[in-house]
N, C-alpha and C positions, 0 to 999 in steps of 0.2 A: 659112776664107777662100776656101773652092774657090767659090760663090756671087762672090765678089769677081775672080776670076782669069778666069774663062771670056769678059768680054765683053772683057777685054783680048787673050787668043787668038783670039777672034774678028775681031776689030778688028787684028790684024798689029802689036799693039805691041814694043816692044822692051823688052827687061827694066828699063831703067830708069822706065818708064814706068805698072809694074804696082803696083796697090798692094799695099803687102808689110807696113804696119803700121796697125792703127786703134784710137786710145783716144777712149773715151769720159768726156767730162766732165759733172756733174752741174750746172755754175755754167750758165745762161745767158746767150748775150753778148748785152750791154746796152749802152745809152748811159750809162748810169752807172758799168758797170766800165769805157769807154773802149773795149770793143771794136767797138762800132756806129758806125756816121754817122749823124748826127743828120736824117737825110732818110728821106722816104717810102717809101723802096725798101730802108732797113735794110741797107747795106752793109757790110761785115765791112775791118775797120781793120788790114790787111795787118803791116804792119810794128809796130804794138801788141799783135797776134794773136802773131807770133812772138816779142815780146818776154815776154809777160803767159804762155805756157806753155814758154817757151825749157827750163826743165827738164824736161818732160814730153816734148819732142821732144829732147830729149839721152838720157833714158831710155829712147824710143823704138831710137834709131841702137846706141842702145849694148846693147837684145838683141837688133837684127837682125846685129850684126857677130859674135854666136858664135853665130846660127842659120844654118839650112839655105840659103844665097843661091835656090835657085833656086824658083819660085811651085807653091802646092799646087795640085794634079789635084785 
């Protein structure tokens, strides 16, 4: 994740600010699964998005709370 950490020290962020997890999913978001707007520009359905992976982002939080807090060099 050190590719991931460097433009955050760069940039002066603060640690909550760095990205510290990233999963990848294989579904595409679609207007069918409800994750799209149904508009030209393909916009991502906020509050559908955290509903529709709410377990992936709980299993997220839940190995970064017995990992290392602080971003990999």
């Amino acid at each position: 994740m050190n590719f991931l950490s460097m433009p955050s020290i760069v940039l002066q962020l603060r640690g909550f600010e760095f990205v510290k997890a990233v999963t990848l999913v294989l579904e595409p978001f679609t207007m069918e699964n409800g994750l799209l707007t149904p508009t030209f520009k393909a916009s991502i359905k906020r509050p559908q998005a955290k509903q529709y992976f709410a377990n992936v982002i709980s299993e997220m939080y839940a190995q970064l709370s017995t990992s290392d807090p602080s971003p990999a060099l």
